[in-house]
MISEGU-937611 format. One record per residue (C-alpha): y, z, x; residue number from 1; residue in three letters. Coordinates in Angstrom, 2 decimals. Each point is the difference from the previous one (the first is absolute). Example, Ala and Ser with C-alpha at 12.3 -4.5 7.8 and 13.67 -1.06 7.14 Angstrom:
BEGIN
PT      c2      c3      c1   k   r
PT   -4.50    7.80   12.30   1 Ala
PT    3.44   -0.66    1.37   2 Ser
% end
This chain:
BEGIN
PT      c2      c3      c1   k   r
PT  135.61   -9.62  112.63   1 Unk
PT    1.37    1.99    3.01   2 Unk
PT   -1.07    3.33   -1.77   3 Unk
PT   -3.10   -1.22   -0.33   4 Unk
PT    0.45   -0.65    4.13   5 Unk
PT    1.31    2.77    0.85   6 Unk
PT   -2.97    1.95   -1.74   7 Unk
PT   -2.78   -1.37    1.65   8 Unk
PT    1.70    0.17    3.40   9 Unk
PT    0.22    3.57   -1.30  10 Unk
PT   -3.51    0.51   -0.98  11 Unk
PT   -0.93   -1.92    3.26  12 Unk
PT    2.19    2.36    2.30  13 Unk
PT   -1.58    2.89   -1.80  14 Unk
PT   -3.64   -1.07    0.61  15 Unk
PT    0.87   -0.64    3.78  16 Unk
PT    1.26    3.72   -0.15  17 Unk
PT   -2.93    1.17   -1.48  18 Unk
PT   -2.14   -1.66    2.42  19 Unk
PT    1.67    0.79    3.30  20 Unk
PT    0.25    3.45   -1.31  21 Unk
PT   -3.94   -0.19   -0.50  22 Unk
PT   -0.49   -1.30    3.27  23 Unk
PT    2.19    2.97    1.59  24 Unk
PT   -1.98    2.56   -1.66  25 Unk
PT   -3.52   -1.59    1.25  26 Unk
PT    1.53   -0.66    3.63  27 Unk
PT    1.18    3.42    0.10  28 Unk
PT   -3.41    1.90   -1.74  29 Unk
PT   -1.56   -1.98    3.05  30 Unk
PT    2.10    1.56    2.09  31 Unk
PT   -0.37    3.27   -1.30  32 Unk
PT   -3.51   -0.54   -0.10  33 Unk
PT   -0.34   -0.42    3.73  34 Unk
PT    2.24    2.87    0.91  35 Unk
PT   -2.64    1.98   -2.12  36 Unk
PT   -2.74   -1.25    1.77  37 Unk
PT   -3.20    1.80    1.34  38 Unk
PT   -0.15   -0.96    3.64  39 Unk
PT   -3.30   -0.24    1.71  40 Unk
PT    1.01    0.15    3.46  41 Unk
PT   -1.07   -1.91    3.55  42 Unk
PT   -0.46    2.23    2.33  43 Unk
PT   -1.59   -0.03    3.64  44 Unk
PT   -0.47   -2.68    2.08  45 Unk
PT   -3.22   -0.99   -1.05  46 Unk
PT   -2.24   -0.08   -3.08  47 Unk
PT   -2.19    2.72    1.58  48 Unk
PT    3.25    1.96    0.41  49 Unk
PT    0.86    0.21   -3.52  50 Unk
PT   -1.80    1.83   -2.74  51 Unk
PT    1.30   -1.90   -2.82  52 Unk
PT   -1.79   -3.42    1.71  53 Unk
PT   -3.20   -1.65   -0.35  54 Unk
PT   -2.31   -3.07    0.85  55 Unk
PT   -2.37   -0.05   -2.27  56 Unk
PT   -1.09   -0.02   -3.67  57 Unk
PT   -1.68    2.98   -1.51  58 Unk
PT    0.74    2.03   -2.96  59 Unk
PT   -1.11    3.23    2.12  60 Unk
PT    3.29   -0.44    1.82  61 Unk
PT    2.25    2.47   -1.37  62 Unk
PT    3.78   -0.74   -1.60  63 Unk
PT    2.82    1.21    2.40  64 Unk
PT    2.84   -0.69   -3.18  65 Unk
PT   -0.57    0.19   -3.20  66 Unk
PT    2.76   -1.41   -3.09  67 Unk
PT    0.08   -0.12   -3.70  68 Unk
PT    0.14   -3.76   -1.64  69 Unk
PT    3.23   -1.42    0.01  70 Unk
PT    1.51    1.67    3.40  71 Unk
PT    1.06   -2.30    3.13  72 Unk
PT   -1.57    0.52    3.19  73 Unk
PT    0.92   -1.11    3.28  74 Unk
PT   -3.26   -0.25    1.93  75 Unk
PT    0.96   -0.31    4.62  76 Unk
PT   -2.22   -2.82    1.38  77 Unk
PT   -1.53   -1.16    3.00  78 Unk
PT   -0.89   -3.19    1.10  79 Unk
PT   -3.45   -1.45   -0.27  80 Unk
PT   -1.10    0.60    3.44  81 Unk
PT    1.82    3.69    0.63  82 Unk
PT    2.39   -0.53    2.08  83 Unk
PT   -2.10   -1.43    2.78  84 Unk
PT    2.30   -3.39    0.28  85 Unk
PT    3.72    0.90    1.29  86 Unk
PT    2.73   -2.66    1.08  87 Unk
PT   -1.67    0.20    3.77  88 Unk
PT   -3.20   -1.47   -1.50  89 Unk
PT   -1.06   -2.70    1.35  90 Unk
PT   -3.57   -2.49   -0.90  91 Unk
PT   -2.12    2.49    2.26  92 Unk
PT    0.97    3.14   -2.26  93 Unk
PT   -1.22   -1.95   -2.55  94 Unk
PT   -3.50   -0.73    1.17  95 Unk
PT   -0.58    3.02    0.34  96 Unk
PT    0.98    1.85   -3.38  97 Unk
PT   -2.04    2.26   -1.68  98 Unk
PT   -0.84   -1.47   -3.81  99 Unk
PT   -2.02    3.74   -0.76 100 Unk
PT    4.06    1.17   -0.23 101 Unk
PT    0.90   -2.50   -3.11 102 Unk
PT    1.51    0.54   -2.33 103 Unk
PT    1.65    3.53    0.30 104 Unk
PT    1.08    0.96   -3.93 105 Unk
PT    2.34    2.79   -1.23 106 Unk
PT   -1.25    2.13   -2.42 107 Unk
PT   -1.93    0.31   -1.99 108 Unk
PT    2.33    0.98   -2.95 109 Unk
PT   -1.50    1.92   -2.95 110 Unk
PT    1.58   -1.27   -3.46 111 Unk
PT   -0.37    3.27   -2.53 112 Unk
PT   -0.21   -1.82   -3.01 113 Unk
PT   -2.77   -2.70    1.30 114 Unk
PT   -3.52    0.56   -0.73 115 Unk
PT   -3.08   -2.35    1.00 116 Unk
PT    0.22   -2.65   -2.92 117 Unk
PT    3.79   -0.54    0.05 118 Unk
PT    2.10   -2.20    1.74 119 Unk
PT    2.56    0.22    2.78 120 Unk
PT    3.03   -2.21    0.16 121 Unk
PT    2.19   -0.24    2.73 122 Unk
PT    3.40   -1.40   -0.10 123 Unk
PT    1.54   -0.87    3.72 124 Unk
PT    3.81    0.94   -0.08 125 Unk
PT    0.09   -0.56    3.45 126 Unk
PT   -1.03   -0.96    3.56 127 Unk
PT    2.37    1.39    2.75 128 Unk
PT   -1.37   -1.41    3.58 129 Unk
PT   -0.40    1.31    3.11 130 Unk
PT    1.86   -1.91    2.76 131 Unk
PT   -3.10   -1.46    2.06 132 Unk
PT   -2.52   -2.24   -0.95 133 Unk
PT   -2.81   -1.99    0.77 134 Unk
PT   -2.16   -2.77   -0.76 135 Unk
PT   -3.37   -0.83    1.99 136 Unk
PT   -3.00   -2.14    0.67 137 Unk
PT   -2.63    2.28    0.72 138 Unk
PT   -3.28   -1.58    1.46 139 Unk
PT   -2.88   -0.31   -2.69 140 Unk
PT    1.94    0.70   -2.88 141 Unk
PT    2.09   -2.41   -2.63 142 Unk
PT   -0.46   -2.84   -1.47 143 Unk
PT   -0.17   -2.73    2.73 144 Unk
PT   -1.67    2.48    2.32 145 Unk
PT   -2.50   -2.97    1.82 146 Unk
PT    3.69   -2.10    0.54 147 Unk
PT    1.84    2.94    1.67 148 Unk
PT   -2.27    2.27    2.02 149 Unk
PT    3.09    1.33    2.07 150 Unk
PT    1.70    2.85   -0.66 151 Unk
PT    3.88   -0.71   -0.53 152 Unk
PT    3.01    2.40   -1.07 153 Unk
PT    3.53   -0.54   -1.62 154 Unk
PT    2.14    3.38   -0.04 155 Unk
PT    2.93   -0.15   -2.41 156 Unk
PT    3.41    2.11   -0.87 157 Unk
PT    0.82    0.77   -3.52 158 Unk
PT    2.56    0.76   -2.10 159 Unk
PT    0.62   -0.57   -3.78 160 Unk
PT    1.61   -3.04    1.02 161 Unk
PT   -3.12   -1.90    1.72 162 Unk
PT   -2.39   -0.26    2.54 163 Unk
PT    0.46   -1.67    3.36 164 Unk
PT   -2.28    0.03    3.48 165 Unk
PT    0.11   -1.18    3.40 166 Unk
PT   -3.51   -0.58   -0.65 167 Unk
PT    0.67   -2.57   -2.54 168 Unk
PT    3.86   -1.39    0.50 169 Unk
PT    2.01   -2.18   -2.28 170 Unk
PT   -1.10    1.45   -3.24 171 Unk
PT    0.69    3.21   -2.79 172 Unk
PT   -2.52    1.36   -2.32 173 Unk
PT    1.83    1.81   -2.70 174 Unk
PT   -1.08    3.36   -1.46 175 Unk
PT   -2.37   -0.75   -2.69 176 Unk
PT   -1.94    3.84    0.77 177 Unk
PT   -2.90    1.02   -1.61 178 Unk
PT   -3.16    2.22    0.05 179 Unk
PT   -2.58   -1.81    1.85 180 Unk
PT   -2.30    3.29   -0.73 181 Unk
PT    0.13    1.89   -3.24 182 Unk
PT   -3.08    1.71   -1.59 183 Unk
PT   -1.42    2.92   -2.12 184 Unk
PT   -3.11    1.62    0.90 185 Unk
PT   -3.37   -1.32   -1.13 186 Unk
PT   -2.40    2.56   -1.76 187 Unk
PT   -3.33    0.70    1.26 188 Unk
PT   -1.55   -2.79   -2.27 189 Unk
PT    2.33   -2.49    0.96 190 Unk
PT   -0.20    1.42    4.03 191 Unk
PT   -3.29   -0.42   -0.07 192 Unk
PT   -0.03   -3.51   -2.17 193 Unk
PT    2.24   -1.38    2.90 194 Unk
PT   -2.03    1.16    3.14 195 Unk
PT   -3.29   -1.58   -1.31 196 Unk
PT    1.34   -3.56   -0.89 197 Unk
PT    1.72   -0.03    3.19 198 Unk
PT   -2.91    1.43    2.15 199 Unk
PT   -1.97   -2.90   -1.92 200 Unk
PT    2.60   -2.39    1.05 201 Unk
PT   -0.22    1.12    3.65 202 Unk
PT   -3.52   -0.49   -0.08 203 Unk
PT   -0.03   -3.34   -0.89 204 Unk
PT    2.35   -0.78    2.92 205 Unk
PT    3.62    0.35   -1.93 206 Unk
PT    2.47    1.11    1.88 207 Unk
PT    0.51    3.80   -0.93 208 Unk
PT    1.80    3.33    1.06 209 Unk
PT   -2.92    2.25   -0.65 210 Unk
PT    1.29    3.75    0.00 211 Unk
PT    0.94    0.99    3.80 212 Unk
PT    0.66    3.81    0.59 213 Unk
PT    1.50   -0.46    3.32 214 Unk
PT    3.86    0.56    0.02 215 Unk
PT   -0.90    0.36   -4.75 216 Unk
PT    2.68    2.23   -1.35 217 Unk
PT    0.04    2.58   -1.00 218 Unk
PT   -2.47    1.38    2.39 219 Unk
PT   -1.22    2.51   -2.01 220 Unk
PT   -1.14   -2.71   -2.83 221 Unk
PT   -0.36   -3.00    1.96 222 Unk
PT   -0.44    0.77    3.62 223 Unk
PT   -3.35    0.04    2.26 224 Unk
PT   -0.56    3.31   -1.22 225 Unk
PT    1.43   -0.41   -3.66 226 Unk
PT   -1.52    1.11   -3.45 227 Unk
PT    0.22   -3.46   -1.07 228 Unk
PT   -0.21   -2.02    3.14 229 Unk
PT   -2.70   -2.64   -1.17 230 Unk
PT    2.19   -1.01   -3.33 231 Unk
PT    3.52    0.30    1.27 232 Unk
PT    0.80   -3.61   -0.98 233 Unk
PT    1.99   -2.11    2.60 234 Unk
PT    3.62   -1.34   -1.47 235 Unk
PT   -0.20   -3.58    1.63 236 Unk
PT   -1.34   -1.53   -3.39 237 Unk
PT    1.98    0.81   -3.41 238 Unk
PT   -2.27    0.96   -2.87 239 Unk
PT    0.08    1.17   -3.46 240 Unk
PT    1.62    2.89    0.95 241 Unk
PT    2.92   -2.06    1.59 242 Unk
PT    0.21    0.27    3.54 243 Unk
PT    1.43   -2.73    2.39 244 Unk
PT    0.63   -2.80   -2.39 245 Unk
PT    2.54   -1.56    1.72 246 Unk
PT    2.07   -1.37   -3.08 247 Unk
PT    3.15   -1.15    0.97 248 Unk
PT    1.54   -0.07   -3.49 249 Unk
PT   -0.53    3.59   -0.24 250 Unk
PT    3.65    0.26    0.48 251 Unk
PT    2.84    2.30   -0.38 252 Unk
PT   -0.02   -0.16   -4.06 253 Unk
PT   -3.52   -0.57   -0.55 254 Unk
PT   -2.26    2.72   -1.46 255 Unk
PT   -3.88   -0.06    1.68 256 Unk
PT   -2.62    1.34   -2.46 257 Unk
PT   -2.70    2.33    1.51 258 Unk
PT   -3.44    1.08   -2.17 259 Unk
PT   -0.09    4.13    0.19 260 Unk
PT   -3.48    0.56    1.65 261 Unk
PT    0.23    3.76   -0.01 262 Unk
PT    2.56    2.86   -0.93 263 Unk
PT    3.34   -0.61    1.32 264 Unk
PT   -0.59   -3.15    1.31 265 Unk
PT    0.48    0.62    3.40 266 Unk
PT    2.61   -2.71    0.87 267 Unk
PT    0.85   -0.99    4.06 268 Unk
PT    2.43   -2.87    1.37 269 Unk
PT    0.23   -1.36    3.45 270 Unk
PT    0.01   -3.67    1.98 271 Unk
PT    3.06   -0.96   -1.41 272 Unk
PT    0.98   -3.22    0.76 273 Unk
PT    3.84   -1.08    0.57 274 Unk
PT   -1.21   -3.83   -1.17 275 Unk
PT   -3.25   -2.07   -0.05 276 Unk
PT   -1.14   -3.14   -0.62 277 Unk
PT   -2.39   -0.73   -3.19 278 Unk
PT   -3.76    0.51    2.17 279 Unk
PT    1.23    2.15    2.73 280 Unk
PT   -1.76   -2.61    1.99 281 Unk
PT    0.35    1.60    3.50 282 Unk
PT   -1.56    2.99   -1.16 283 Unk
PT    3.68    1.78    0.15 284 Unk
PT    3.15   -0.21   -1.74 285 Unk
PT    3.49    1.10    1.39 286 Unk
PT   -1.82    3.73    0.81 287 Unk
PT    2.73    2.95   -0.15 288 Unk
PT    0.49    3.85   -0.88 289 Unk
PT    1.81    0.23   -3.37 290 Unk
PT    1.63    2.40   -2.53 291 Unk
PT   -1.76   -0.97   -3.36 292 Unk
PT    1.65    1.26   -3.30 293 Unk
PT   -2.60    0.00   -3.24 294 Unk
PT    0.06    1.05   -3.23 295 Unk
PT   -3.42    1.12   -1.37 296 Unk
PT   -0.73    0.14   -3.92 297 Unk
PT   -3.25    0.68   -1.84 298 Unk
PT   -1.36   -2.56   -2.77 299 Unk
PT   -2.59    2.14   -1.34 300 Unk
PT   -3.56   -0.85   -1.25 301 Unk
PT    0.83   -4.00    1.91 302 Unk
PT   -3.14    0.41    2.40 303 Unk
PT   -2.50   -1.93   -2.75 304 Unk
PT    2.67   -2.77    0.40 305 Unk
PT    1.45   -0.09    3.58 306 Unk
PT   -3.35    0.30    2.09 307 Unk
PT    1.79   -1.54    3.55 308 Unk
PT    3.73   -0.26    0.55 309 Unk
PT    2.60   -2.04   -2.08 310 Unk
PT    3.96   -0.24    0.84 311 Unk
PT    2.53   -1.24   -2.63 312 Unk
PT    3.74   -0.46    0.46 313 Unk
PT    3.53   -2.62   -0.43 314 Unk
PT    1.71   -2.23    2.04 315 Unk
PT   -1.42    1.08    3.21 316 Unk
PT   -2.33   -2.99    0.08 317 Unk
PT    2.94   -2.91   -0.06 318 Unk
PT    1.62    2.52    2.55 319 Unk
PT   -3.14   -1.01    2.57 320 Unk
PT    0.49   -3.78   -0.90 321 Unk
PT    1.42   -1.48    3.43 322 Unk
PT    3.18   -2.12   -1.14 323 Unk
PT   -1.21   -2.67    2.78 324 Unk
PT   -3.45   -0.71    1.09 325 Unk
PT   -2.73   -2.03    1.99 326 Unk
PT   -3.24    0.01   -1.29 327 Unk
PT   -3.89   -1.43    1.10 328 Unk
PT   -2.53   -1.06   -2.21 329 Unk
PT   -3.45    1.15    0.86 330 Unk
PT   -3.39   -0.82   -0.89 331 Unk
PT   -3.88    1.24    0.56 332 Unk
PT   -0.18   -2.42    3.01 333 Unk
PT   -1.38    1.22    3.76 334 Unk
PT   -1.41   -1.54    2.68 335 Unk
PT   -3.64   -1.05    0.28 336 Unk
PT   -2.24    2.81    2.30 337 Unk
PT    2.74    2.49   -0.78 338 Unk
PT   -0.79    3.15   -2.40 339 Unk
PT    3.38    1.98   -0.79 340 Unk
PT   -1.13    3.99    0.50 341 Unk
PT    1.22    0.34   -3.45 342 Unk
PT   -3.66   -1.69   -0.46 343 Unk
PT   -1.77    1.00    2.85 344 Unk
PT   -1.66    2.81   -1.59 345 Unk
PT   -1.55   -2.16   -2.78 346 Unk
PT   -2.10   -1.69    3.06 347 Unk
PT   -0.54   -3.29   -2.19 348 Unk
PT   -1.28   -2.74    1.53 349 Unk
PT    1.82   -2.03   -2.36 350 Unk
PT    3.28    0.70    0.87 351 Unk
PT    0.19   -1.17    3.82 352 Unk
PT   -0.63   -3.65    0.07 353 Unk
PT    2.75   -0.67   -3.14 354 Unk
PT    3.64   -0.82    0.20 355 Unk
PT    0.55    0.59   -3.17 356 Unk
PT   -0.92    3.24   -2.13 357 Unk
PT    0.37   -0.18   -3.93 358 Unk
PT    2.36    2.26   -2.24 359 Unk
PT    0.96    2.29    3.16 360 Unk
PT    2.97    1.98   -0.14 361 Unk
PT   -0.33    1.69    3.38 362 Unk
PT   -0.42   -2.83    1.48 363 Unk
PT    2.54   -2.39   -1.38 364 Unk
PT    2.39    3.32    0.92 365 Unk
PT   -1.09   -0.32    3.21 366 Unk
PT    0.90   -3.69    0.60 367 Unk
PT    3.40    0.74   -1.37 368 Unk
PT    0.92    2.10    2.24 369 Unk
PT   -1.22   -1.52    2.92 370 Unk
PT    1.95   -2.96   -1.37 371 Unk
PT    3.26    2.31   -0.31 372 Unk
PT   -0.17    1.74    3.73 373 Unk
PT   -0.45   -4.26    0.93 374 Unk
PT    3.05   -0.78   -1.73 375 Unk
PT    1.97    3.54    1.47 376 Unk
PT   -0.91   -1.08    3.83 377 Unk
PT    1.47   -3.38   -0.46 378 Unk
PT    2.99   -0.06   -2.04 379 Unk
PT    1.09    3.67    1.05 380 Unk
PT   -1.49    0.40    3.21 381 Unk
PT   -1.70    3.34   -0.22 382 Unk
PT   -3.32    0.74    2.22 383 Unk
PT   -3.23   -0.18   -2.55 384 Unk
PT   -0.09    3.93    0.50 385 Unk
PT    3.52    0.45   -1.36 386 Unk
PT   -0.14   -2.70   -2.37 387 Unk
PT   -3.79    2.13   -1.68 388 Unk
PT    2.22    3.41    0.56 389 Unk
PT    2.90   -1.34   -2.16 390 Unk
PT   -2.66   -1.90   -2.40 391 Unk
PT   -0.96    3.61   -0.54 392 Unk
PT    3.23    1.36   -0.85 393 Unk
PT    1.75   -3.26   -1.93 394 Unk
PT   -2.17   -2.61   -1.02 395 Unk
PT   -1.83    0.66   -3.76 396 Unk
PT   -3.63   -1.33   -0.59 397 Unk
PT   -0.38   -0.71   -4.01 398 Unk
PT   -2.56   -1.39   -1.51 399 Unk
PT    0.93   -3.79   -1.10 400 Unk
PT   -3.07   -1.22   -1.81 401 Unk
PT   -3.22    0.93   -0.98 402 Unk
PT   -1.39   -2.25   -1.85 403 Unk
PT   -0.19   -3.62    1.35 404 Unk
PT   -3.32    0.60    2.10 405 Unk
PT   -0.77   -0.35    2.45 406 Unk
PT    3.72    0.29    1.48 407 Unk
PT    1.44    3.32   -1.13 408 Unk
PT    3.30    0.06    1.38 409 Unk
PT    2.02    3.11    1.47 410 Unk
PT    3.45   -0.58    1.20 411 Unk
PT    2.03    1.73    2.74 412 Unk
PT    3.61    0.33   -0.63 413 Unk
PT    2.79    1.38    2.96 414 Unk
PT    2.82    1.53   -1.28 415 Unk
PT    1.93   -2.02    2.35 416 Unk
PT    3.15    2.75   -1.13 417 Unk
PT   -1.12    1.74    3.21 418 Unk
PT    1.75   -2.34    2.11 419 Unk
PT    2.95   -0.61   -1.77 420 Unk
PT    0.34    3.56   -0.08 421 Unk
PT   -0.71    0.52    3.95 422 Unk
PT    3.48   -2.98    0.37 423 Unk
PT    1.91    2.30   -2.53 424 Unk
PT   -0.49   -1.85   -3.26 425 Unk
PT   -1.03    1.82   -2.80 426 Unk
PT   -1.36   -0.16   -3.18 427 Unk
PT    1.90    1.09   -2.99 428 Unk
PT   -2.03    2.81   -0.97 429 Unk
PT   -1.07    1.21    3.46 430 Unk
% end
């Protein structure tokens, strides 16, 4: 009976050998990996000062890097607005920033082995940040744009260890980065397939970026005097081709799928994003510069079956899972005489006089996180400015239920880890 022990403690030991040994090797072909890497510099202070950076979508805009499928590259970023925002800005900078500058992208990169019809996926290694960030309220723009007209500004220090700001004391958002922006290059069918709907969409009063050649890089392509000034596509909206999607799971780990629109694919990363809440409902995450690390593989002949972007991974989702958390329930309710602008454009008579809309996702999202940012200025004493600029960055807006009409339900849940964290507590796995 002990020999019989003794074996399978020795077969046991020998398969924790063999694992740890496995692990080693992959933890150290990473590392390899990344030493290897082709590195698309940042350089210059601004997008216009950098040939390897653009603003807008166009597959005339040439590759500045090109890399055979299975190589790592580590792609320099800016921030979404180009460094106009600095840790002197205050609400009055922001009023008066210039949206033709977003999003500045490096690249593009041309994959040799990619042709139009294949597929592009892109495996994040890793997101090194820059140590200044922001997160903004910008007048007109996000969500609850009618409830906060002002403009408002929360500057933040970063490190690998967290995120802190004068701007918004007594909590710690933890590094959770990601690529707020990260596309391939439409082909002229599918350029020209995205300007129509969305000039149609403009037309009937939708709120729509319609190409803008002021400030459009690169200048030659996109600018006032461009060859393609009247279709280079603005990168505000994601779109088949990717673009700023805004996917918080798209985490370190994760590999993003991308649909090869022409040779080489033509990939470009920017607007990464140190951590975000689920809706981005400010209209801006925790903004920085960052050092992104990729590794970019072809799937050939995938096109017929990945037509708009798909990511797969592991763990990573239970790693965004707060361990403690608050949440709101909300549902398609408003107030009578009010029309959200989400719904302004549809200019139904209908919709004013009712308090209650039927199977309405925006708008039962919306009433959660009013509900939320009610709950933050009482029980933790934030401003309603700080407490929609951290709902932006922390709190996650999912999608409840669907089907019990006419109350949908969407729930808004605060990782309420980013206070703990701000008194020194910390989670196991942060």
């Amino acid at each position: 009976m002990q020999t019989q022990t003794v074996r399978k403690f020795a077969r046991a030991m020998s398969l924790v050998v063999a694992v740890l040994t496995s692990i080693g090797a992959t933890v150290s072909a990473s590392a390899a990996e990344k030493d290897k890497a082709i590195v698309i510099p940042k350089t210059g202070a601004r997008c216009v000062d950098d040939p390897r950076c653009h603003n807008r979508w166009h597959p005339a805009i040439a590759p500045v890097a090109s890399a055979k499928s299975g190589d790592v590259v580590r792609f320099g970023t800016r921030d979404a607005f180009d460094h106009s925002l600095d840790r002197n800005s205050t609400a009055a900078d922001v009023v008066a920033l210039n949206l033709n500058l977003v999003h500045p992208l490096t690249g593009p990169l041309f994959v040799q082995d990619a042709k139009a019809g294949d597929v592009l996926a892109v495996t994040l290694l890793d997101v090194a940040p820059d140590s200044f960030g922001y997160t903004i309220i910008v007048p007109g723009f996000g969500f609850l744009r009618d409830v906060f007209p002002d403009p408002f500004i929360v500057r933040w220090e970063l490190s690998r260890q967290g995120a802190t700001s004068v701007d918004l004391p007594g909590v710690n958002i933890r590094l959770d980065g990601f690529m707020g922006t990260i596309g391939v290059a439409p082909g002229p069918t599918e350029t020209e397939t995205f300007f129509k709907r969305e000039a149609d969409l403009a037309a009937a009063g939708g709120f729509v970026l319609v190409p803008q050649p002021l400030d459009a890089l690169p200048a030659a392509v996109c600018g006032p005097s461009g060859s393609h000034r009247d279709r280079c596509l603005r990168t505000v909206p994601p779109r088949e081709n990717g673009g700023n999607m805004d996917v918080k799971q798209m985490q370190v780990g994760t590999t993003l799928l991308l649909p090869c629109f022409v040779d080489g694919c033509l990939l470009s990363i920017g607007d990464v994003h140190f951590a975000q809440g689920d809706g981005e409902v400010s209209g801006t995450a925790l903004e920085m510069d960052a050092t992104v690390t990729v590794k970019v593989q072809v799937r050939k002949g995938l096109g017929t079956e990945v037509t708009q972007p798909q990511f797969e991974g592991g763990r990573q989702l239970k790693r965004l899972a707060p361990r403690k958390f608050h949440a709101t329930v909300g549902f398609p309710l408003k107030p009578a005489g009010v029309v959200p602008p989400t719904h302004a454009y549809l200019n139904g008579t209908k919709i004013g006089p009712l308090t209650n809309l039927s199977e309405d996702v925006t708008l039962a999202a919306r009433d959660a996180l009013l509900q939320m940012i009610d709950w933050l200025v009482r029980n933790k004493g934030l401003t309603r400015q700080q407490a929609y600029a951290l709902s932006s960055v922390a709190v996650d807006l999912r999608i409840s239920n669907l089907v019990d009409t006419p109350n949908v339900a969407v729930s808004a849940i605060l990782d309420l880890g980013v206070f703990d964290r701000a008194r020194g507590h910390y989670d196991d796995d942060d």
